[in-house]
N, C-alpha and C positions, 0 to 999 in steps of 0.2 A: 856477238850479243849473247849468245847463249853459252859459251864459257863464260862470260860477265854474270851471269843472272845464274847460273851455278857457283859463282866464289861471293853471291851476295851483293855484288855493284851494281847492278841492274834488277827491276823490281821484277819476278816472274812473268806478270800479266801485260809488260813488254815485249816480253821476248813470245810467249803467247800471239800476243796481238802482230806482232810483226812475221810471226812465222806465216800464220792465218793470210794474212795479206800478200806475201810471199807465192802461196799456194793460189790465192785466188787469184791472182796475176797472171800466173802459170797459164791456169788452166781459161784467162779468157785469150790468152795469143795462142791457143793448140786448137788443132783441127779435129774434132772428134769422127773418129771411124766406128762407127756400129759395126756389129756381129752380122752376118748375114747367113753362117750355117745355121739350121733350123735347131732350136732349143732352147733352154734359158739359160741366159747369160750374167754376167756380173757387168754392169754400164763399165766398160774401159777406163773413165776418168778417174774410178773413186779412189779418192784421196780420206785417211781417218786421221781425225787430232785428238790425242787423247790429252785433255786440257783441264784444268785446275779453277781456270776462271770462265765465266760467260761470256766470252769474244762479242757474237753477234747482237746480244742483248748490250753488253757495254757500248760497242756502238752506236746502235741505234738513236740509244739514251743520250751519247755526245752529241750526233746531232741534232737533236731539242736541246741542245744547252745545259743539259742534266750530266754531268760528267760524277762519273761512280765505279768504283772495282766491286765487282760482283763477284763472290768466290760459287763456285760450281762446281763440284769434279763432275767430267762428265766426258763422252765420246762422240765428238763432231763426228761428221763425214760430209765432205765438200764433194762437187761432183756438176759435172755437164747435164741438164735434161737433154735428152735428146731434141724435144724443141720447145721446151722453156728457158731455157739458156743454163748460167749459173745459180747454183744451189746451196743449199744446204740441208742438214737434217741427222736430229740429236740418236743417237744410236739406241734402242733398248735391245732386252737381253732375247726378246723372239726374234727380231731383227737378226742381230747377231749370227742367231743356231742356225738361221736359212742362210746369209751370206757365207758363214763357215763353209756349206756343203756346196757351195761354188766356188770359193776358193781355188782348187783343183782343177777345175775347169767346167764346163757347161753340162747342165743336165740334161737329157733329150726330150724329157716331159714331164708337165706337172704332177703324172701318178710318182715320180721319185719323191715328192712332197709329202710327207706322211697327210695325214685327213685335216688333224688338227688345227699345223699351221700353214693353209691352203691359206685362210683370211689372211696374212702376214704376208705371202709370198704377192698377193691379190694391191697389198697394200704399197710393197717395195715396188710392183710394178709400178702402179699408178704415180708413186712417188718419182719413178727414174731411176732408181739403184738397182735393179734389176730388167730389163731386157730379153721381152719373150719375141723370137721369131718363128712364125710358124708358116 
């Protein structure tokens, strides 16, 4: 499908949408393992879609019978709660500069977080994309 919708045969927000689905599949027949050394973590599961159309909002909208291509560029990230099950949640650019510096690996505490984006890192917790053990 997606050499199809790279030569133009298949509509992009196809192949979008089928990817999406793909992943969300994935991740609900996988067993999530949490972090257990002390520190912040990056949640194991996360999955990013860097996506052109509005997947979840297209959606939605099909099932009310509203069927519509929504263009969007924008950076999903799919992911396990730890116990709110599957997820989602649209990437911004503070987001980002804090999962950048887990990347690498876990930090051992929130002073590694400059002052600033404490509220963001406060936010990725509560959200699930981040993973404080302490």
């Amino acid at each position: 499908m997606q050499q199809k919708a790279a030569q133009d045969e298949c509509p992009i927000h196809l192949f979008e949408l089928a990817f999406f689905e793909l992943i969300e599949n994935d991740m609900l027949n996988a067993e999530m393992i949490l972090p257990e050394m002390k520190g912040i973590h990056l949640n194991p599961s996360l999955s990013f879609l860097n996506l052109e159309f509005d997947i979840c909002l297209m959606v939605s909208e099909a099932t009310k019978g509203n069927i519509q291509i929504i263009h969007r560029p924008h950076i999903l990230c799919l992911f396990l709660h730890p116990t709110r099950g599957m997820n989602h949640v649209d990437i911004t650019t503070r987001y980002l500069e804090i999962l950048q510096q887990l990347e690498d690996g876990p930090l051992s505490n929130r002073s590694s977080i400059s002052g600033d984006q404490q509220e963001s890192l406060n936010e990725l917790i509560d959200l699930g994309l981040v993973v404080e053990v302490t």
